[in-house]
N, CA, C and O of each residue as an XYZ file, in Angstrom:
792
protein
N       0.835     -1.201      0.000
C       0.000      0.000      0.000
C       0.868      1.248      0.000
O       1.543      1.516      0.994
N       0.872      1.896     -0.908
C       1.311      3.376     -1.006
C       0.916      4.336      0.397
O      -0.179      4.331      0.960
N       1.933      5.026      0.728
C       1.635      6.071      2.104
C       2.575      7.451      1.712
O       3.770      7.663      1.511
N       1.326      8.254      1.723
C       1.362      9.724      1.678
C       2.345     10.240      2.571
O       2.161     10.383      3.780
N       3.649     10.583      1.807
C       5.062     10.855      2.771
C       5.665     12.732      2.216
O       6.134     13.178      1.169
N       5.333     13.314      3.495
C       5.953     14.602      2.659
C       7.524     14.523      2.601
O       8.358     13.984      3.329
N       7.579     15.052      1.788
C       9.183     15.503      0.800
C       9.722     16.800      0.510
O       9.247     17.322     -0.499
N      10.451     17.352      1.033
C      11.368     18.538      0.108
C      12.591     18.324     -0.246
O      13.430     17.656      0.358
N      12.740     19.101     -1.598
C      13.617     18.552     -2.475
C      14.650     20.040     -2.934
O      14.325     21.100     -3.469
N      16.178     19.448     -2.370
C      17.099     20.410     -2.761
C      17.804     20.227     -4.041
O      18.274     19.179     -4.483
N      17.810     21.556     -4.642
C      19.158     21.398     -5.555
C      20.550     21.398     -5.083
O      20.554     21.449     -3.853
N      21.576     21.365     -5.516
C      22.626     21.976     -4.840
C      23.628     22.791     -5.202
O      24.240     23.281     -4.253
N      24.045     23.135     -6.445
C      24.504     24.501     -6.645
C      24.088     25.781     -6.960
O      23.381     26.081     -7.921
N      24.762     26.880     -5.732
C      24.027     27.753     -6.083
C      23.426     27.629     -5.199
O      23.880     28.537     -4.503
N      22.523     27.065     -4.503
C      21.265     26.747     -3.752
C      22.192     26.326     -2.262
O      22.425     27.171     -1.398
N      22.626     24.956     -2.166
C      23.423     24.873     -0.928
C      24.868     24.860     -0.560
O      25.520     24.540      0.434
N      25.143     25.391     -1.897
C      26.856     25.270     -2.337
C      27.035     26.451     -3.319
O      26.708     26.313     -4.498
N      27.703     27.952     -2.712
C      28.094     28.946     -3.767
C      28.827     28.375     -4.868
O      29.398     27.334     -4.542
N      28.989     28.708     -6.024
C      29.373     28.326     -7.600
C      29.463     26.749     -8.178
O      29.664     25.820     -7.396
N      29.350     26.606     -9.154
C      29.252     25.407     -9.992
C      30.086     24.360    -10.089
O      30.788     24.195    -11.086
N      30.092     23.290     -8.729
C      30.961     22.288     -9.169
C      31.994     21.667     -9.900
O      33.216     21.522     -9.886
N      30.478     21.209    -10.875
C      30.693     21.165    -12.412
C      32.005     21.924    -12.810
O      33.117     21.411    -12.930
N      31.673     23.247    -12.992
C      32.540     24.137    -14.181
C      33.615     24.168    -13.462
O      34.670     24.024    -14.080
N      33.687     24.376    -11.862
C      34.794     24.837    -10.825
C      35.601     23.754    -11.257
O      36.742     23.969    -11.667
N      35.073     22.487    -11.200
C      36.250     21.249    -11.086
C      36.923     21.534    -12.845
O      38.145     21.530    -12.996
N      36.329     21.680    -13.616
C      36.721     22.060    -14.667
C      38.046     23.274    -14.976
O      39.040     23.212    -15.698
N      37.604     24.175    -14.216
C      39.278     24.908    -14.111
C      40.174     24.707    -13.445
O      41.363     24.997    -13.579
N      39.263     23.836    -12.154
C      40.348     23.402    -11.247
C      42.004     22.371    -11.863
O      43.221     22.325    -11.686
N      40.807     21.669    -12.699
C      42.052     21.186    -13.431
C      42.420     21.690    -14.557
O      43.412     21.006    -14.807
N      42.273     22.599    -15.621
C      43.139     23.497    -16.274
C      43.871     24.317    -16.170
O      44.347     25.112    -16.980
N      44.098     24.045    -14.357
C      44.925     25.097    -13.383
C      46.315     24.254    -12.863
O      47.458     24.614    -12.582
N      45.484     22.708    -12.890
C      46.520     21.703    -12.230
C      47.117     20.388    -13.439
O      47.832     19.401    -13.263
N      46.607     20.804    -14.360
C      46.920     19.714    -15.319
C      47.344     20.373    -16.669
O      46.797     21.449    -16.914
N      48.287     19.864    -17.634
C      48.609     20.675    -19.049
C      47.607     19.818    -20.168
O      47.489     20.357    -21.268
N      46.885     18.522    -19.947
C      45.933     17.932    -20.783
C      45.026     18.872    -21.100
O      44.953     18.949    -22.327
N      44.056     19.876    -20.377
C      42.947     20.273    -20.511
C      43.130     21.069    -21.969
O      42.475     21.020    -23.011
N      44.153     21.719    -21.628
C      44.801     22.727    -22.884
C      44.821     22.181    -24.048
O      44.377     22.686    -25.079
N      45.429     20.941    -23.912
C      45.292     20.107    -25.724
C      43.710     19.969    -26.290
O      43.385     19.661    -27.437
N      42.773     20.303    -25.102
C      41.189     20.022    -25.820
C      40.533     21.298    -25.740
O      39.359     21.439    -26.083
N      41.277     22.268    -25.283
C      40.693     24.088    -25.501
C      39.944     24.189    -26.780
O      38.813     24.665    -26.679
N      40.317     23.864    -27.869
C      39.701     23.660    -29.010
C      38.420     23.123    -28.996
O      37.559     23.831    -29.519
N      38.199     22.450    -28.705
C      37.189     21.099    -28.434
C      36.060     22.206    -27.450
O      34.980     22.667    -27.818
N      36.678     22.376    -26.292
C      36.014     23.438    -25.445
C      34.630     24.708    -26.023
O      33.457     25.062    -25.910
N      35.866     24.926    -26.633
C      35.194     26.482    -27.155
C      34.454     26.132    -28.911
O      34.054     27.080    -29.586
N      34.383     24.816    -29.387
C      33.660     24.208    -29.846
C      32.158     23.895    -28.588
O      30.960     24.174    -28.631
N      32.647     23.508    -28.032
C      31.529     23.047    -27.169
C      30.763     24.192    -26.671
O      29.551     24.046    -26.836
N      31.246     25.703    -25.899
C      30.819     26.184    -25.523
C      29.778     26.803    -26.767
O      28.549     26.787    -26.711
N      30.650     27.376    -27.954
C      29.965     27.959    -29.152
C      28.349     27.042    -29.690
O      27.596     27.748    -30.361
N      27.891     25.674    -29.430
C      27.259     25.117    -29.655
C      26.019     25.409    -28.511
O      24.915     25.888    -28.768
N      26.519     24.986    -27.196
C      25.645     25.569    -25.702
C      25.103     27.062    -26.649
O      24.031     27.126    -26.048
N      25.045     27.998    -27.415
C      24.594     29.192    -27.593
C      23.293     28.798    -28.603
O      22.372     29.609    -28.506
N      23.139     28.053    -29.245
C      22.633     27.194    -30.501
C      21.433     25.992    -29.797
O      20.374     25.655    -30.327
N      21.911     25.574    -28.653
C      21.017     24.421    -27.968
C      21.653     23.837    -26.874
O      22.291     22.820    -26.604
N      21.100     25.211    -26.160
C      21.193     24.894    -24.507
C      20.393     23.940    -23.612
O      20.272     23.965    -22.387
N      19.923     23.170    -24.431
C      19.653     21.855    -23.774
C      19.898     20.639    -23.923
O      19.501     19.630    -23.338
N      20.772     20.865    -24.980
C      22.017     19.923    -25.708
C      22.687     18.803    -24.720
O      22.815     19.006    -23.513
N      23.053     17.735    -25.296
C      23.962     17.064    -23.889
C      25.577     16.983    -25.022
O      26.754     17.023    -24.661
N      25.012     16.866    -26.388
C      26.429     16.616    -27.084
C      27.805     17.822    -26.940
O      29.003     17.598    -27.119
N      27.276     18.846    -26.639
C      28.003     19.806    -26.357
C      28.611     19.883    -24.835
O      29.810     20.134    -24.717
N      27.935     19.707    -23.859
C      28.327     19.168    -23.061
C      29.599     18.652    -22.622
O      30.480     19.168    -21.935
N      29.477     17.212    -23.317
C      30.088     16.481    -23.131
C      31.513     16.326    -23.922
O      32.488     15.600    -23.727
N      31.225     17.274    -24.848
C      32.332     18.159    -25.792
C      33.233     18.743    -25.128
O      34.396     18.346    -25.055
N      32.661     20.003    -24.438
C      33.800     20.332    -23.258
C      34.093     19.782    -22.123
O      34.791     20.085    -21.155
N      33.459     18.955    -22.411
C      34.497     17.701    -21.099
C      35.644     16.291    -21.420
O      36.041     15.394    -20.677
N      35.883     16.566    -22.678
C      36.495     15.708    -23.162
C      37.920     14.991    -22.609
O      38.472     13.916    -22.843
N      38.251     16.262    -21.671
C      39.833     16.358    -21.329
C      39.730     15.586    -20.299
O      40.763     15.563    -19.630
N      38.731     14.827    -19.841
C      38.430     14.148    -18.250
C      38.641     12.516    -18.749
O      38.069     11.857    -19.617
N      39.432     12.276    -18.050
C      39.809     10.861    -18.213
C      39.571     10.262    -16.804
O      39.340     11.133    -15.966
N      39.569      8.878    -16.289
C      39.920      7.883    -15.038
C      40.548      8.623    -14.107
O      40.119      8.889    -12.984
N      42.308      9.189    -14.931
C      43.595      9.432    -14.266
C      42.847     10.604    -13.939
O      42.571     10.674    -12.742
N      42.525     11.340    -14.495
C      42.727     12.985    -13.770
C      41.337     12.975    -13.039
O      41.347     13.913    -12.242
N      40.341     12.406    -12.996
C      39.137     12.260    -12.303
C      39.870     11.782    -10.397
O      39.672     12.382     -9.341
N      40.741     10.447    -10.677
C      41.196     10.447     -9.929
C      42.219     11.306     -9.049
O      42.146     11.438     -7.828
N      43.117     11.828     -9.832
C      43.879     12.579     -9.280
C      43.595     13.766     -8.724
O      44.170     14.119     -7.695
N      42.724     14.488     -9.300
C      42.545     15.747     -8.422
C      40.861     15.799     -8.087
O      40.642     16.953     -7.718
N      40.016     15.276     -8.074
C      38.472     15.074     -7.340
C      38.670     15.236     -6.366
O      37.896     16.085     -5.925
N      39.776     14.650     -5.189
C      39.658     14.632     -3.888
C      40.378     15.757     -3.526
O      40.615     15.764     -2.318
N      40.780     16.636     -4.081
C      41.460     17.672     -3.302
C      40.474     19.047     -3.803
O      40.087     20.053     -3.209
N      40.270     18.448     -5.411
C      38.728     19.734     -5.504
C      37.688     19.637     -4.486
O      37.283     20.657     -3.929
N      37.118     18.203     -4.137
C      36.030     18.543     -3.273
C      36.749     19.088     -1.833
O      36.138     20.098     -1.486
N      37.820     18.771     -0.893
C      38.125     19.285      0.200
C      38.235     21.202      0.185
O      38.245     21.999      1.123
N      38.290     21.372     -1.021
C      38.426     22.743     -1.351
C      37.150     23.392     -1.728
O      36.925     24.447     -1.134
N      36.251     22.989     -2.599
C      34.818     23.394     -2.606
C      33.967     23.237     -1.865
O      32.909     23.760     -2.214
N      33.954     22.438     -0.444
C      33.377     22.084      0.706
C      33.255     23.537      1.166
O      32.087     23.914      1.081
N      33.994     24.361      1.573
C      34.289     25.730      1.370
C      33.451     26.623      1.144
O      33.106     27.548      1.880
N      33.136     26.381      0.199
C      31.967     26.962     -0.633
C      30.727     26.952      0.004
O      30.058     27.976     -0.134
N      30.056     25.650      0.958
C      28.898     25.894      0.967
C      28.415     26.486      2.342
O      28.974     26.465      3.438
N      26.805     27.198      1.825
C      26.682     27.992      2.634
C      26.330     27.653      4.036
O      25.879     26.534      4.279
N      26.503     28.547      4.996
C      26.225     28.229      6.566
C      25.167     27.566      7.015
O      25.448     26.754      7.896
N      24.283     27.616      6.780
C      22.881     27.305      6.938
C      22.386     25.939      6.153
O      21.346     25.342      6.432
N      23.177     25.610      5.277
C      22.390     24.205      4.692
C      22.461     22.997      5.598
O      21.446     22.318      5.752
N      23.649     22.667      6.240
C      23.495     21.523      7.065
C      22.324     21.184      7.735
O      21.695     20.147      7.943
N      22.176     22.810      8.114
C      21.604     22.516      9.549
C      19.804     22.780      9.262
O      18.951     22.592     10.129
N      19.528     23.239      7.871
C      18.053     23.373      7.079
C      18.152     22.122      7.024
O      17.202     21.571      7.581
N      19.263     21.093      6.377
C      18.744     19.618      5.531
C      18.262     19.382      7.073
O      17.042     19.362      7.231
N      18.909     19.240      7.987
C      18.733     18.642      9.277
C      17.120     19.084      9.773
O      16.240     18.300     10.130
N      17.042     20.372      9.689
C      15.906     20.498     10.629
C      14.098     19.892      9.544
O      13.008     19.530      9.985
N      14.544     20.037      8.259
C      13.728     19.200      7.459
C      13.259     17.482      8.018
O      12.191     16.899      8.203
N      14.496     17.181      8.123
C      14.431     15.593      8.229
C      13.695     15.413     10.142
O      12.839     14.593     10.474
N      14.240     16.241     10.887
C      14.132     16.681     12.310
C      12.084     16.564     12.131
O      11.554     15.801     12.939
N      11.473     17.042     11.481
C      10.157     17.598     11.182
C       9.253     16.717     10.637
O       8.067     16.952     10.408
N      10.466     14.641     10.232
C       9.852     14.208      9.739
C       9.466     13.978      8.443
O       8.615     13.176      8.058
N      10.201     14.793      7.735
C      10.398     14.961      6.319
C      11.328     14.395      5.520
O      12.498     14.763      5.625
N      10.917     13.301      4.493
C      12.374     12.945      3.371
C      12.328     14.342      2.797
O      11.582     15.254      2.440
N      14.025     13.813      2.975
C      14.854     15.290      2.428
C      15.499     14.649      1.454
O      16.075     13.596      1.727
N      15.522     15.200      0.069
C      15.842     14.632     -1.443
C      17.064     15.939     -2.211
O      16.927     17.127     -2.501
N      18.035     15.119     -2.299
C      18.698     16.333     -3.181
C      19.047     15.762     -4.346
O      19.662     14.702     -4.463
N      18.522     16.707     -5.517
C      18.808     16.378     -7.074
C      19.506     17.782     -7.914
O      19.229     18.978     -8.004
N      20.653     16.781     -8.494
C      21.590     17.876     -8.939
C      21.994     17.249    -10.159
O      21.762     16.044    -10.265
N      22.711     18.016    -11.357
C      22.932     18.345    -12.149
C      24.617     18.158    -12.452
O      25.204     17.983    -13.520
N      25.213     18.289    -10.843
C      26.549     17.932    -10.924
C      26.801     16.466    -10.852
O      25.879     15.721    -10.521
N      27.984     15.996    -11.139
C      28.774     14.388    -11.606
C      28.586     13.858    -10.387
O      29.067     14.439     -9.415
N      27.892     12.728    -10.238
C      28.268     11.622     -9.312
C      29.757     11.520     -8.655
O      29.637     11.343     -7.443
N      30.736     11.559     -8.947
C      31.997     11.780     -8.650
C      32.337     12.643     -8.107
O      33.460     12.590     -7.604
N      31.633     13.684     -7.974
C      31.998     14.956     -7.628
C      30.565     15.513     -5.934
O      30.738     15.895     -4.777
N      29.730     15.317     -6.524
C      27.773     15.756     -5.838
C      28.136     14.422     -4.925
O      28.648     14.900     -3.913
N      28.124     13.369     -4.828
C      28.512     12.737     -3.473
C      29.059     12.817     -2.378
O      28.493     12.758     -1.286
N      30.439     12.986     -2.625
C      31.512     12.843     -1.921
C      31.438     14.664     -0.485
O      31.802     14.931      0.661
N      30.594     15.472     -1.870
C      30.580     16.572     -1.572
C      29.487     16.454     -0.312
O      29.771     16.846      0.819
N      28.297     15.907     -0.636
C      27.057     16.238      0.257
C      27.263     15.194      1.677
O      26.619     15.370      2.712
N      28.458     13.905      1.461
C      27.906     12.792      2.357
C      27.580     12.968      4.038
O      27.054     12.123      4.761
N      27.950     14.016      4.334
C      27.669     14.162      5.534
C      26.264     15.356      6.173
O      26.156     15.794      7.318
N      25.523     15.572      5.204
C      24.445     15.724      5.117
C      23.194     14.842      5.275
O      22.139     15.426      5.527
N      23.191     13.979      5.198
C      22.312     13.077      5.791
C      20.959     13.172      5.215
O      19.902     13.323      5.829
N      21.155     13.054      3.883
C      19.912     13.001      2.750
C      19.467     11.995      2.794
O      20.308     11.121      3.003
N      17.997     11.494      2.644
C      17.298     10.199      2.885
C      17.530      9.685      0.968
O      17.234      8.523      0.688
N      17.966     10.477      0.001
C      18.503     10.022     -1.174
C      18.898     11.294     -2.021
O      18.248     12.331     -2.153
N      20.355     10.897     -2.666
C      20.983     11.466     -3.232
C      20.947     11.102     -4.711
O      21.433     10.002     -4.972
N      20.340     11.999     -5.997
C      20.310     12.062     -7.380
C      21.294     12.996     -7.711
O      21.445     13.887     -6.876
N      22.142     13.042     -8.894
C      23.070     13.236     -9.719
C      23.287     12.723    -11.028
O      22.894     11.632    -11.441
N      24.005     13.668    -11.720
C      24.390     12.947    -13.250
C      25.259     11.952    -12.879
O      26.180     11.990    -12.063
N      24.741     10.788    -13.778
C      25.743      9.779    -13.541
C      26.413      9.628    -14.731
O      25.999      9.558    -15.888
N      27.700      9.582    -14.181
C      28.800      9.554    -15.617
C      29.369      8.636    -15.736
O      29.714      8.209    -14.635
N      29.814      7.804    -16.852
C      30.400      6.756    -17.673
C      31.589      6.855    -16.499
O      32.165      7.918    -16.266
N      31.856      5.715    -15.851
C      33.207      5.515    -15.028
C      34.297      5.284    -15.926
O      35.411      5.449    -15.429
N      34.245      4.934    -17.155
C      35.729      4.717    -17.995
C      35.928      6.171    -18.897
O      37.014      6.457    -19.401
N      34.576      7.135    -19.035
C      34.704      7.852    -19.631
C      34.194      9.238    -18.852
O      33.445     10.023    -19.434
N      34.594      9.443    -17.682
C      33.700     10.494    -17.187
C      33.230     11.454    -17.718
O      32.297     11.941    -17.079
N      33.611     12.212    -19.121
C      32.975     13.169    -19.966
C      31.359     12.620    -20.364
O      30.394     13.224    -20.834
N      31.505     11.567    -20.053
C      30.127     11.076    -20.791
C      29.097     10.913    -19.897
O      29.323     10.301    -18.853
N      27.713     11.472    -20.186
C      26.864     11.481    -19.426
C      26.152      9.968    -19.601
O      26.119      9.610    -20.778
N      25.560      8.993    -18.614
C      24.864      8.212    -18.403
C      23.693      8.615    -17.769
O      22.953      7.631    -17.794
N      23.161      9.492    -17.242
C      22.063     10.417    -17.089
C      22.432     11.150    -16.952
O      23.479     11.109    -16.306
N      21.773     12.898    -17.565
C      22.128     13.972    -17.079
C      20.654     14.497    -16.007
O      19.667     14.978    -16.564
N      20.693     14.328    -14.517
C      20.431     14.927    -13.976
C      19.801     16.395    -13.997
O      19.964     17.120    -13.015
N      19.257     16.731    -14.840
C      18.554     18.420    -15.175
C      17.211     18.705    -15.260
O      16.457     17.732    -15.242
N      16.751     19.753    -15.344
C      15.287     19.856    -15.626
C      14.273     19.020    -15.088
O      14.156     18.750    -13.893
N      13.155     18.405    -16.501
C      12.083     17.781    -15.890
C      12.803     16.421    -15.447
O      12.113     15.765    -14.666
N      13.937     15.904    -15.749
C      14.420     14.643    -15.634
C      14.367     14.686    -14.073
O      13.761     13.739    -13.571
N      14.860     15.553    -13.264
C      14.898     15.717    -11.670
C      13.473     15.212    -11.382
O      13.375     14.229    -10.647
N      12.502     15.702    -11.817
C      10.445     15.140    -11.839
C      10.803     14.007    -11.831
O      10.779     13.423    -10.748
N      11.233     13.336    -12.962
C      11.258     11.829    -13.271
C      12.193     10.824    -12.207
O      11.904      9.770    -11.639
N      13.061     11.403    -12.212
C      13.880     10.685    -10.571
C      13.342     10.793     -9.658
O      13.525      9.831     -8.912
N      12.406     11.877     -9.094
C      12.329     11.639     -8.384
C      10.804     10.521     -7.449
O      10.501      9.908     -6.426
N      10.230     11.054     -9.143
C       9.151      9.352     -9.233
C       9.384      8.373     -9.427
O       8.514      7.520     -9.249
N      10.539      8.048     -9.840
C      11.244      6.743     -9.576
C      11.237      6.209     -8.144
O      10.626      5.278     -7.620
N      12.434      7.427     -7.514
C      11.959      6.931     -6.281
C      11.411      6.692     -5.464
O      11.587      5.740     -4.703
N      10.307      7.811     -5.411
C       8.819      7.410     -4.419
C       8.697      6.185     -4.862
O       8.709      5.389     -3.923
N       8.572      5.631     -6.003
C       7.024      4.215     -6.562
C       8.325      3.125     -5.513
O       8.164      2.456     -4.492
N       9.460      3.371     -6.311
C      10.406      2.147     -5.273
C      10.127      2.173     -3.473
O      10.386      1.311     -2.634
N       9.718      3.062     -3.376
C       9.910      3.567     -1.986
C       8.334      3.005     -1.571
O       8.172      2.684     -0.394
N       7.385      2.903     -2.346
C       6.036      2.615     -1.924
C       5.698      3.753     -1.387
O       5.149      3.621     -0.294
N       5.862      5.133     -1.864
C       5.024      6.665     -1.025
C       4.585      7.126     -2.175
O       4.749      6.545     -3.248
N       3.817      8.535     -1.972
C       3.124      9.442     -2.247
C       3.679     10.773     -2.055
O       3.250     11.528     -1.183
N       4.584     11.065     -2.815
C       5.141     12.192     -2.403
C       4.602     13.486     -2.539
O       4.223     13.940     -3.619
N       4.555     14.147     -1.363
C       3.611     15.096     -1.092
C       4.916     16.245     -0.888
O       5.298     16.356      0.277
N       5.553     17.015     -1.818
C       6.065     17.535     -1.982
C       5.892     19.376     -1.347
O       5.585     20.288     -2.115
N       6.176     19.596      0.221
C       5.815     20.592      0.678
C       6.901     21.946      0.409
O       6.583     23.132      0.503
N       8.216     21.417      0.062
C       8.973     22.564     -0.143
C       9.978     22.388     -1.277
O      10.217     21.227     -1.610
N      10.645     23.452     -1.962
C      11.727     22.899     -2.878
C      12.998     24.081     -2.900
O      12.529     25.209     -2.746
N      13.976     24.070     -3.002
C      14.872     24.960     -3.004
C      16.048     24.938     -4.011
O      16.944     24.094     -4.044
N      15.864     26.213     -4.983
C      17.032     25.922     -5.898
C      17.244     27.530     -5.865
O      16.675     28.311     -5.101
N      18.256     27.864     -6.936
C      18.618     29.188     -7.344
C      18.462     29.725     -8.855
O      18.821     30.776     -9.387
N      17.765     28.558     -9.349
C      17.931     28.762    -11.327
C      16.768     28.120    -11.961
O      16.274     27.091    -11.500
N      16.245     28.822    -13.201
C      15.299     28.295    -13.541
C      15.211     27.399    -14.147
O      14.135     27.250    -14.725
N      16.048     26.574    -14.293
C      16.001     25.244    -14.967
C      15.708     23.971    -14.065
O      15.649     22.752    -14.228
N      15.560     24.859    -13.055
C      15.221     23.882    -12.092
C      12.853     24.095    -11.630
O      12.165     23.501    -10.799
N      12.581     24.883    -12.389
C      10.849     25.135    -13.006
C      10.010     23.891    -12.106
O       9.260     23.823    -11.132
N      10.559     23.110    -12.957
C       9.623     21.646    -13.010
C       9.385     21.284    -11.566
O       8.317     21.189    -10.961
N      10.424     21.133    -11.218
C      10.951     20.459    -10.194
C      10.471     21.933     -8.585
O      10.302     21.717     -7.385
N      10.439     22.651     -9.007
C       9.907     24.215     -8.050
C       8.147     23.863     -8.297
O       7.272     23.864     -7.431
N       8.025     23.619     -9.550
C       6.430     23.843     -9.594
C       5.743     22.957     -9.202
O       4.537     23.201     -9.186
N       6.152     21.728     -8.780
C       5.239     20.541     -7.856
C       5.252     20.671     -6.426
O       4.800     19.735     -5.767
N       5.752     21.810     -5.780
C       6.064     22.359     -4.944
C       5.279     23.043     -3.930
O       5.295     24.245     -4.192
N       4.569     22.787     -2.840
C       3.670     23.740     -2.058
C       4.440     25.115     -2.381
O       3.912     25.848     -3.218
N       5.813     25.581     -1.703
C       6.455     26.402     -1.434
C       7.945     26.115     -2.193
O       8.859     25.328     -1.949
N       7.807     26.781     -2.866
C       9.653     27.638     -3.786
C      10.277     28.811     -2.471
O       9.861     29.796     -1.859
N      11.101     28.244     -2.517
C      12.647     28.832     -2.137
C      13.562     29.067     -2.813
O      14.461     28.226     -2.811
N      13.723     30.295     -3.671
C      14.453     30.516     -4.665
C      15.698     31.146     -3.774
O      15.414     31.836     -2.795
N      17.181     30.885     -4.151
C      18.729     31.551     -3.623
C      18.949     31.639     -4.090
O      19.199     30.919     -5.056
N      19.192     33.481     -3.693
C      20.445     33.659     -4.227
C      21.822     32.803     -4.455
O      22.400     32.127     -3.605
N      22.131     32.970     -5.575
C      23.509     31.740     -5.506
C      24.907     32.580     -5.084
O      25.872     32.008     -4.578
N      24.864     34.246     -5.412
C      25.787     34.428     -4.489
C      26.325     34.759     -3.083
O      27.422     34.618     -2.542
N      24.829     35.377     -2.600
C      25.409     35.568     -1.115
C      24.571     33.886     -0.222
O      24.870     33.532      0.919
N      23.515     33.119     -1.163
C      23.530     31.747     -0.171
C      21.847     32.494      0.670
O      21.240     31.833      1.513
N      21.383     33.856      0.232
C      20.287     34.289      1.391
C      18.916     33.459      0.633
O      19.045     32.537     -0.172
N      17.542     34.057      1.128
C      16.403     33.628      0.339
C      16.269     34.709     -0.582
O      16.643     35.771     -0.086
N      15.896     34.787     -1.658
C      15.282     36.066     -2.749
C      13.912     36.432     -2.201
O      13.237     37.299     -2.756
């Protein structure tokens, strides 16, 4: 039997973490590695396309080409100890007082599995969604985590879960996150740079 379970659902950049993962880990290593540079080309191919069809994944995954195993490995763990940094004062202790109230607390993001894990684990989310990326190829998306797809994960997981998700709050900073705000009793839109409510 299905049981009517309320839910609020975070994004996380921008929303509980100032700037973009994603892009951050991306200079992080064109800062720490001379590979990225041999695919600059490739890049600014990729970016020039994002202008054409920004909802594209082939472009995407264009400027991520320079991401291999080795360098996923090599510098992930010292980007996330450094972007931990980043997030704002108050999220721990919101995810907490959510869950405190009785509430699954759901965060769906847009950033790499490799990266949106490692970052949130001590947050204490009743489930964590992310793009999941090709482990031999991390440029490559195996879901991209975005938009209405966040809707669709996250009805995945209720039906597995046997609930009814009664979706009382949602919190992001960007509108691509719509879908996922508009099933929503209450939107909490953040600022993504100072981390306040708008």
């Amino acid at each position: 039997m299905l049981k009517k379970t309320d839910v609020v659902l975070f994004d996380f950049d921008g929303t509980l973490s100032a700037y973009d993962a994603n892009y951050e880990f991306g200079k992080y290593c064109f800062r720490h590695s001379f590979r990225p540079w041999l695919f600059l080309p490739l890049v600014l191919v990729g970016a020039i396309a994002s202008l054409f069809n920004p909802d594209g994944i082939w472009w995407r995954q264009t400027m991520r080409r320079f991401l291999n195993e080795k360098m996923v490995k090599k510098h992930a763990a010292k980007f996330i100890k450094q972007h931990k940094r980043n997030r704002f004062g108050w999220s721990k202790e919101r995810v907490q007082s959510e869950r405190d109230a009785g509430r699954k607390v759901v965060l769906l993001s847009a950033s790499p599995n490799y990266l949106l894990r490692p970052l949130v684990r001590d947050m204490n989310f009743d489930a964590v969604f992310c793009s999941e990326m090709d482990p031999k190829k991390p440029w490559k998306y195996n879901v991209l985590c975005w938009k209405q797809k966040k809707v669709y994960i996250m009805d995945e997981w209720a039906k597995e879960n046997k609930i009814i998700p009664n979706v009382v709050r949602a919190y992001s900073d960007s509108k691509s996150d719509l879908p996922m705000m508009e099933i929503a009793e209450e939107q909490v839109w953040i600022d993504p740079k100072t981390g306040m409510r708008k």
